[in-house]
C-alpha positions in Angstrom: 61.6 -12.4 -14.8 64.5 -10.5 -16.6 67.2 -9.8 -14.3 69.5 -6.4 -15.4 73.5 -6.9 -14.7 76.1 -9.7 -13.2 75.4 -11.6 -10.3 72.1 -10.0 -10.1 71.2 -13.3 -7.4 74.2 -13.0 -5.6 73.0 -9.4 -4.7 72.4 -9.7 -0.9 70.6 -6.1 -1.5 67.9 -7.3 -3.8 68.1 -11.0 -1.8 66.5 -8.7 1.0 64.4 -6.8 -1.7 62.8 -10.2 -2.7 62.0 -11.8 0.8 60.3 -8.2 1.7 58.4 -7.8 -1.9 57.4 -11.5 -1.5 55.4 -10.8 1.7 54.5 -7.2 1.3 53.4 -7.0 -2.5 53.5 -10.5 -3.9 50.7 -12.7 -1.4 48.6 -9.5 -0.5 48.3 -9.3 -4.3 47.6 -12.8 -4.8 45.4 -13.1 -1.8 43.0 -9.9 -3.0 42.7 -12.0 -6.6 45.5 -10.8 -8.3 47.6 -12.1 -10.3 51.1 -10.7 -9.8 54.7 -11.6 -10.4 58.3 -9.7 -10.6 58.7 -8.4 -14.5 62.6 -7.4 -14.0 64.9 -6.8 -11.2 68.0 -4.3 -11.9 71.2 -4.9 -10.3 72.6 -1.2 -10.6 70.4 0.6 -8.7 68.8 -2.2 -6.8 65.2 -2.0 -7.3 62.9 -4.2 -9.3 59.6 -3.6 -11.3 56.2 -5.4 -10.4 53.1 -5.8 -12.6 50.2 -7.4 -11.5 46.6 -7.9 -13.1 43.3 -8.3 -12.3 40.2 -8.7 -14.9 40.7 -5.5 -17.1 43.2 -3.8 -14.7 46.8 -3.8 -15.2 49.2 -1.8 -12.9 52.7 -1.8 -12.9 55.1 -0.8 -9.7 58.5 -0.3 -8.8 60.2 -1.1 -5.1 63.5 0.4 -4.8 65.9 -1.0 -2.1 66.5 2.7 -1.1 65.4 6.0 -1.8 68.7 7.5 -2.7 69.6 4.0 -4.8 68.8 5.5 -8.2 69.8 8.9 -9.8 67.0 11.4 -10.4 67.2 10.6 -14.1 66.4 6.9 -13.5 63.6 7.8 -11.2 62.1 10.1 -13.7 62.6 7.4 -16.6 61.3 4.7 -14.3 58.2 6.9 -13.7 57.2 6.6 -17.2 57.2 2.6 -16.9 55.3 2.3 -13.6 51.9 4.0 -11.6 53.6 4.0 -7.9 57.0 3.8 -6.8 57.8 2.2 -3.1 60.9 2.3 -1.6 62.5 0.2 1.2 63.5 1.8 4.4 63.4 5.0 5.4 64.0 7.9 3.5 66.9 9.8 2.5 66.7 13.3 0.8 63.7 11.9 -1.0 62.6 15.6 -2.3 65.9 15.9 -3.9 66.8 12.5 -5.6 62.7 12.2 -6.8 62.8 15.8 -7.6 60.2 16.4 -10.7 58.9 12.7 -10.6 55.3 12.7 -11.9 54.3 9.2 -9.8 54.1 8.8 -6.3 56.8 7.9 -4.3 56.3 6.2 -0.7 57.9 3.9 1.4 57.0 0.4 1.1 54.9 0.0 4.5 52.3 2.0 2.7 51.8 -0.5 -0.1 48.5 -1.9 1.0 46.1 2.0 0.6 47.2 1.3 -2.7 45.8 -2.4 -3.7 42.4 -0.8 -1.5 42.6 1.8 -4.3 43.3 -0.9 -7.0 40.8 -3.1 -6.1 37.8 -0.6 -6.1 38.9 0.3 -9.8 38.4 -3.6 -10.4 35.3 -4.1 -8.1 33.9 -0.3 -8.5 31.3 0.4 -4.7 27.8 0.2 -5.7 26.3 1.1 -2.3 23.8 3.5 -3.1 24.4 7.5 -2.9 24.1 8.7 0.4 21.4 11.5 -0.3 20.9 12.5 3.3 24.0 14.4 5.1 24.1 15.6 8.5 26.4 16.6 10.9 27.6 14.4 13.3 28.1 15.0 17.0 29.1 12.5 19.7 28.0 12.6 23.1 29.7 10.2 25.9 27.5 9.2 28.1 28.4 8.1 31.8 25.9 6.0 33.6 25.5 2.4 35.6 22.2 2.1 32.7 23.4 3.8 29.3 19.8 3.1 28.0 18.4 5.6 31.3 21.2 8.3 29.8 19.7 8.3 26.4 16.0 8.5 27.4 17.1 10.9 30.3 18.1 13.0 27.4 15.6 12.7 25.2 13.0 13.5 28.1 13.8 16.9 27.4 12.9 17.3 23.8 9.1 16.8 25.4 9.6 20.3 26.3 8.1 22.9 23.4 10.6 25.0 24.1 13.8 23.0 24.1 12.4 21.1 20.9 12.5 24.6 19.3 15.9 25.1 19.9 16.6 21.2 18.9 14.6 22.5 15.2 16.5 26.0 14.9 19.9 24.1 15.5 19.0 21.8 12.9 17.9 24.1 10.5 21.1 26.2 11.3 23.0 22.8 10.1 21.9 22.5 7.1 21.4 25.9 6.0 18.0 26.2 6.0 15.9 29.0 7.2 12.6 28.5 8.7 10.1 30.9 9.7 9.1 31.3 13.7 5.6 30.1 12.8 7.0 26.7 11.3 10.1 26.4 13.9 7.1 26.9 16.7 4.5 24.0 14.9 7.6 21.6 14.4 8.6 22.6 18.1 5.1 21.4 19.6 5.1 18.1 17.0 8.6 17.3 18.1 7.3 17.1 21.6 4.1 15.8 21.4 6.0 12.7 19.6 9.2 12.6 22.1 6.5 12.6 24.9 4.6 9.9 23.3 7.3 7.7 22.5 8.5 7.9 26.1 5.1 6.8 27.3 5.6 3.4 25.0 8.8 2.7 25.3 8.6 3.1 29.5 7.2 -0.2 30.0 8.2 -2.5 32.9 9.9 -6.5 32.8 6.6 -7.2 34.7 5.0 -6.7 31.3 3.7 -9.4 29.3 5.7 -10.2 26.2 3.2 -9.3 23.7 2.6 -5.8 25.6 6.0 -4.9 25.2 6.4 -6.1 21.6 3.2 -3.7 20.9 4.3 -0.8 22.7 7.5 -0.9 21.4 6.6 -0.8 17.8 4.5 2.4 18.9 7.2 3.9 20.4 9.5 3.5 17.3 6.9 4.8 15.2 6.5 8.1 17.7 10.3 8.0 17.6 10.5 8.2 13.9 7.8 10.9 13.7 9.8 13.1 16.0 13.0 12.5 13.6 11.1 13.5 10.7 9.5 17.1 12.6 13.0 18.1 13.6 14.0 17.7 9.9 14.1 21.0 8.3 12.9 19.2 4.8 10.2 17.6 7.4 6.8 17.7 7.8 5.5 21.1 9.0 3.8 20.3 11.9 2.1 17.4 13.7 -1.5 17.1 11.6 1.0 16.4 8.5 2.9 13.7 10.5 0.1 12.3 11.4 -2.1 12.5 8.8 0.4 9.8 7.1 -1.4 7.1 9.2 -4.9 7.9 7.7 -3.9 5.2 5.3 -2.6 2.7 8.0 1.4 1.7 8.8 2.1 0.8 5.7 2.1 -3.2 6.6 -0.2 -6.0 6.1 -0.3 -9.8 7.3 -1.9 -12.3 5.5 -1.9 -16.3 6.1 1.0 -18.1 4.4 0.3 -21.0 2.1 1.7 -23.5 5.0 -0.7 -22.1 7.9 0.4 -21.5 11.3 2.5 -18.7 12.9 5.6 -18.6 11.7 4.5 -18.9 7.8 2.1 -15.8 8.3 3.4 -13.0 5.9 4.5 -9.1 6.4 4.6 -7.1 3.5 5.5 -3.7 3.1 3.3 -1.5 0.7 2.9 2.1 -1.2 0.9 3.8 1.0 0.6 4.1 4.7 3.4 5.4 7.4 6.5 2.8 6.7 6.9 4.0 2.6 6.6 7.5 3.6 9.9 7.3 6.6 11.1 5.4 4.0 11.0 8.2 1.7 12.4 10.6 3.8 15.3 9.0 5.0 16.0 8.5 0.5 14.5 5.0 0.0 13.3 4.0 -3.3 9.5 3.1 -2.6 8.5 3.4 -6.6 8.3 -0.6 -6.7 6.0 -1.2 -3.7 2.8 -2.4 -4.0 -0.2 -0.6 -4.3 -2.6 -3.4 -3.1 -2.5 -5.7 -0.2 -2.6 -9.1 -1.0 -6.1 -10.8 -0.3 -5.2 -14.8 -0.6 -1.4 -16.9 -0.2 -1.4 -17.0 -4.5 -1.4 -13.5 -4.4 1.8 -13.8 -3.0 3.5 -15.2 -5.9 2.3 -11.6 -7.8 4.6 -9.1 -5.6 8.7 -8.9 -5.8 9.9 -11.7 -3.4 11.7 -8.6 -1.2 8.3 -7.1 -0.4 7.4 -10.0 2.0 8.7 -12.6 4.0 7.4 -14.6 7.1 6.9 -14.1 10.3 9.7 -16.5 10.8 12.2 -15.1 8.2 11.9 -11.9 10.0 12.6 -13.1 13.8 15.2 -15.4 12.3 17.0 -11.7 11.0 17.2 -10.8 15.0 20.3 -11.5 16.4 19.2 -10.8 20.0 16.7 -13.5 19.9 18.8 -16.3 18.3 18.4 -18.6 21.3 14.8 -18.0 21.8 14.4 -18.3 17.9 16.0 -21.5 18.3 13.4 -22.8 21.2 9.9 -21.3 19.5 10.7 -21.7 15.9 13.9 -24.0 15.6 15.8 -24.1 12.4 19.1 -21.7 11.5 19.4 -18.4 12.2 18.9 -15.1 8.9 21.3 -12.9 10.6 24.6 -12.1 9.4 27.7 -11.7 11.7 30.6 -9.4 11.0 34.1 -10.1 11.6 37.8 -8.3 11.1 39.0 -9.6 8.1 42.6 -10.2 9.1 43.9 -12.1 6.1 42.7 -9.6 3.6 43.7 -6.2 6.0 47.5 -6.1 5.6 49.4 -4.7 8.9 51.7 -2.6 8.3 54.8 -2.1 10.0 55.2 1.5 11.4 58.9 1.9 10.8 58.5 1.8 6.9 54.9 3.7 6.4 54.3 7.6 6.9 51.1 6.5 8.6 48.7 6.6 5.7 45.4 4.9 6.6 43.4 3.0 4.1 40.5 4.3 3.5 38.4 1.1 3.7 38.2 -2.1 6.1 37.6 -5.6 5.0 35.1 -7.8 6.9 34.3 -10.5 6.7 30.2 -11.6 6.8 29.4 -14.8 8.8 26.4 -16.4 8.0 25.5 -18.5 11.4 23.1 -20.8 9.8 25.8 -22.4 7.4 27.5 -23.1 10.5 24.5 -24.8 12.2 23.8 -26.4 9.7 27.4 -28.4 9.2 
């Protein structure tokens, strides 16, 4: 640390500067992976100078004391030094005293955006491009049984004509014109599907377990079906939708190599319904298999992520995780999400404009480590 002027410790401005930059800058640094320590601190003007690094990134930042601490000729030379410049406090004629500087210049409370921004230059995102857009709108629904709104709602889509209006709005959307032939085909697919969906998902408690299971997976199907006839880029009317079946779901089962019911396989393969949703919603399908697998060592042929057992896949069902436990024992697949409070800084409202982050740390819980200590 080089320290600028006399009595730079005895400075009860930059004593307060340190305890702040210590909990604000210095340990949410350090705590994101950082390694990051106080390169000078300047007794006239009050302010010090940061740099912190992190694998191939190296960022350097200045805190002032107070806005209107330094001349607008030190904040233009200290912008040549240093990426971002905070400032402690509020502000005070900021536009005139940082007047021409080419960095930003924000109070301190708005510290953390920027090691969000930081640590995505380190860590770049490398979820997948969102190829699908679509806009959004949110409807709140009021009811004793929120699942009786929804289906209430969808009830209407098995009308021909309402489903047309559902298909000429989403055309409309996404800017796509369709003719009155293909909006009135997609119109009667749309609720052909809806209507069939209903039929299968409308079953009673009374039901046996397996029933229910089986009509529910029919009803998701019909479900999806309907999604993909309201698409404009969709299928043009219900004989093409359905005409993706001739080759069956797109799902096989075979006997694992350890027998019984909860080592029997699911696979996924290349033809069928399942790759062709897939598809549509922008899914890579190129590395599925084109053959189902006729014995347990054919097994060991495919990409491990193309199957898993029948127990691998109820273990990935968080709704079930008691049952699981009863039937099938063993720790639960699925993963829990939590707030990640040590890694989300809070910042205080009287030194931030109000700038969100534009990102949220979480933190994933596996439950089976946890079972299994």
């Amino acid at each position: 640390m080089i320290s600028s002027g006399q009595g730079a410790a005895a400075n009860p401005r930059l004593g307060v500067l340190r305890r702040e930059v210590e909990q604000t800058v210095l340990k949410p640094f350090q705590s994101h992976g950082w390694t990051a320590t106080v390169e000078r601190e300047i007794d006239h003007g009050d302010y010090m100078e940061i740099v912190a690094a992190k694998k191939a990134v190296t960022v350097h930042i200045a805190i002032l004391y107070s806005s209107s601490g330094i001349a607008n000729a030190q904040y233009r030379e200290l912008a040549t030094r240093v990426r971002h410049i905070f400032f402690y406090g509020q502000p005070y004629m900021l536009d005139s005293f940082a007047a021409g500087v080419t960095v930003p210049v924000e109070p301190l409370g708005d510290f953390f955006p920027l090691l969000v921004k930081l640590n995505k230059e380190v860590e770049p995102d490398r979820s997948p491009p969102i190829t699908r857009r679509r806009t959004k709108t949110v409807r709140r629904l009021t009811a004793e049984n929120p699942l009786d709104a929804v289906l209430t709602r969808l009830q209407q889509f098995t009308s021909e004509r309402l489903a047309a209006k559902l298909v000429e709005r989403r055309a409309a959307l996404d800017g796509v014109s369709l003719s009155p032939e293909t909006i009135a085909s997609k119109a009667t697919g749309v609720a052909f599907s809806m209507q069939s969906a209903l039929d299968y998902v409308g079953t009673t408690p009374g039901d046996r377990l397996n029933k229910r299971v089986l009509s529910l997976y029919y009803g998701v199907m019909a479900f999806a079906q309907a999604e993909m006839l309201a698409a404009p880029s969709g299928p043009a009317d219900l004989d093409e939708v359905e005409g993706m079946t001739k080759q069956g779901h797109g799902l096989y089962t075979l006997a694992g190599p350890n027998g019984g019911f909860a080592d029997l396989r699911v696979g996924v393969l290349a033809t069928g319904f399942l790759p062709q949703w897939l598809a549509f919603l922008g899914q890579d399908t190129s590395g599925y298999p084109k053959k189902k697998p006729r014995a347990a060592v054919d097994l060991e042929k495919i990409p491990e992520s193309m199957a898993c057992s029948l127990r691998d896949l109820f273990a990935c069902m968080p709704e079930i995780d008691d049952l699981f436990d009863e039937v099938l024992g063993g720790p639960a697949g699925w993963i829990a999400v939590a707030y990640d409070s040590a890694s989300n800084m809070r910042m205080s409202a009287f030194n931030a404009t109000g700038k969100k982050a534009d990102s949220t740390y979480g933190l994933f819980v596996d439950p089976g480590l946890f079972n299994a200590i």
